[in-house]
C-alpha angles and dihedrals in degrees: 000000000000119000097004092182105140094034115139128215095256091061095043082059103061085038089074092034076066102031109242135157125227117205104206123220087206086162089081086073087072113028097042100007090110086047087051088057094064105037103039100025119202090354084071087075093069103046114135091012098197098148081059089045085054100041082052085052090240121161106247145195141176125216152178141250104216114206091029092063133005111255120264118145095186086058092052094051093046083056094055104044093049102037089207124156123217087254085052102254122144117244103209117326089207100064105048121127133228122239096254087047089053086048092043088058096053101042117029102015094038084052086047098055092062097040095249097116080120100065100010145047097051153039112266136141107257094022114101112273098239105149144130126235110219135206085228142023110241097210096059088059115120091183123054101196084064093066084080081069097054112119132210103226084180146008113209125189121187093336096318130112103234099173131014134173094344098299112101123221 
């Protein structure tokens, strides 16, 4: 399920029942979570609910919406793991991620949802080397609001550098 962002935990319930798998537009916490607020009250707390996702033991990932938004999958991790609203307001507190939970969505689950765990999500002899190389480990970040500064150095797909240093190839 694309988007997943008002779903409740009843129905995140039955979506494992059936096992689904929601793909969460947690971008829209930052960029028209103000707007949420407004317009859906107290129910805009609860927008994009992967920690509830998690604690149902539902597999999990996070997208984008290209040309919504330009890509940028640190920001939407930061986003997720911080629940903040452009104003500043905190989307709920109880479903924040943590950082391993944001990079989960967008390797292994994300290679998960389209049946590709085999070859793709993580680093494994025999699966394809698609990968990034960062500036910084974002694990090793005390602070989350610094994930947003996180830069791709290269970009790497089945063995083969795609981007590097900002020039394309």
């Amino acid at each position: 399920m694309i988007h997943a962002q008002t779903i409740r935990e009843d129905q995140i319930r039955r979506m494992k029942k059936y096992n689904m798998i929601p793909s969460f537009f947690v971008d829209h916490i930052y960029y028209w979570g103000d707007i949420h607020l407004i317009n859906l009250g107290s129910r805009a707390y609860k927008i994009s609910p992967i920690k509830t996702a998690i604690k149902i033991d539902l597999i999990y990932t996070i997208h984008e919406d290209t040309p919504v938004l330009n890509p940028d999958i640190f920001e939407s991790i930061w986003i997720g793991v911080n629940r903040t609203t452009k104003n500043g307001v905190t989307l709920g507190s109880d479903e924040r991620i943590t950082i391993l939970e944001g990079l989960k969505a967008v390797t292994i689950n994300a290679a998960y949802s389209y049946f590709e765990e085999d070859t793709k999500g993580s680093i494994k002899e025999g699966k394809f080397a698609d990968l990034v190389i960062l500036d910084k480990n974002p694990l090793k970040i005390c602070n989350p609001d610094n994930l947003k500064e996180i830069k791709i150095l290269e970009t790497i797909k089945e063995g083969k550098t795609l981007y590097k240093n900002n020039q394309n190839f």
